[in-house]
C-alpha positions in Angstrom: 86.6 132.6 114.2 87.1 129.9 117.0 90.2 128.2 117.5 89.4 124.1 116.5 90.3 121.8 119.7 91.2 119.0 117.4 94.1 120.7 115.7 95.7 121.3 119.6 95.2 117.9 120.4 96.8 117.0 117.0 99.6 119.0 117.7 100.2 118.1 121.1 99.9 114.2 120.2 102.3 114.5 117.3 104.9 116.6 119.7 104.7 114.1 121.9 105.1 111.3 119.4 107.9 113.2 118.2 109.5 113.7 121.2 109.2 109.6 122.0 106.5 110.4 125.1 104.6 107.4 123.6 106.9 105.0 122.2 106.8 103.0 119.2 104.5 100.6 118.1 102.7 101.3 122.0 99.0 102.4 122.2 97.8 106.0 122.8 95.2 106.4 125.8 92.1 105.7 125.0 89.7 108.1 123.4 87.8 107.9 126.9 90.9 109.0 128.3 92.1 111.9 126.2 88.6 113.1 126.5 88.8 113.4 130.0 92.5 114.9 129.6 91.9 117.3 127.1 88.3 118.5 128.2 86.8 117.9 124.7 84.2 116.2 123.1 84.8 112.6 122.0 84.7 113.6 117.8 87.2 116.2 118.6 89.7 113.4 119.7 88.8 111.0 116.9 89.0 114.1 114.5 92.7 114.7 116.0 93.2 110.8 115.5 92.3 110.8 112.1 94.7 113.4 111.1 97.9 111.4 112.8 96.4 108.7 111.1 96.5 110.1 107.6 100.4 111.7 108.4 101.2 108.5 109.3 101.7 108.7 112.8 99.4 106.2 114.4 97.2 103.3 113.1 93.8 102.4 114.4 93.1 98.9 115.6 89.6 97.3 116.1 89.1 96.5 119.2 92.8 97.2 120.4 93.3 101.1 120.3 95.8 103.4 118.3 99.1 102.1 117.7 102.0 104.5 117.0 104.0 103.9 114.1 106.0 106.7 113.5 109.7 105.5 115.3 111.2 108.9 115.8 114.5 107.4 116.2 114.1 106.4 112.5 113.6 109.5 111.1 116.2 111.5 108.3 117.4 114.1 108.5 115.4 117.7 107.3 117.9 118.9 105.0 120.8 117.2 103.4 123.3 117.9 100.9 123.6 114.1 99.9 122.2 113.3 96.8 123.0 109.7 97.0 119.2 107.6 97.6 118.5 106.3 101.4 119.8 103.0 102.5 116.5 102.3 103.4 114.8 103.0 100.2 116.9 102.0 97.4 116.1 102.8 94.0 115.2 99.7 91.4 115.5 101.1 87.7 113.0 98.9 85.5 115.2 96.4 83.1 113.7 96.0 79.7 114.6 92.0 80.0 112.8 91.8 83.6 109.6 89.2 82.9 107.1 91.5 84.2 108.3 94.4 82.2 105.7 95.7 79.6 107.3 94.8 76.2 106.6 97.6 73.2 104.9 94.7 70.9 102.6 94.3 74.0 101.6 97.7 74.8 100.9 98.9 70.9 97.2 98.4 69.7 96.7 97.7 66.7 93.3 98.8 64.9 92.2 96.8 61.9 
């Protein structure tokens, strides 16, 4: 079975995403230009795109380009011991006396 160029330009964009070769928040080359750089046809770069895209790596822009959004300087740690939640993503428990909280009157149906 042939080897799919898309998935070495994927992996070669995310290393070097990873590795801070293209900074945050800046714009990849264009898909002109990783065409040209990779030797490839211009579906396998968008196919390659679309994968950082759904990893969350990179965000296309009408008419601007591909934005990375993946800070690598941002990222946790693989494996930790702590169980204790992220600063960064605390944890809200739901109050039963918060306004928008579903109330148990509200949610049971009654059938007549």
């Amino acid at each position: 079975m042939p080897k799919a160029v898309f998935q070495d330009i994927y992996r070669d964009l995310k290393s070097r995403i990873e590795r801070g070769a293209y900074a945050y928040q800046s714009f990849l080359p264009s898909e002109a230009e990783l065409t040209a750089h990779y030797g490839c046809s211009r579906s396998s770069v968008r196919r390659a795109i679309r994968m950082l895209a759904e990893d969350g790596y990179v965000q296309s822009q009408q008419g601007k380009g591909v934005r990375v959004i993946r800070d690598p300087h941002m990222e946790e740690p693989a494996a930790t011991t702590d169980s204790r939640p992220s600063p960064r993503s605390p944890v809200v428990a739901a109050s039963p006396l918060a306004p928008n909280a579903p109330s148990a009157s509200r949610s049971r149906r009654t059938t007549s």
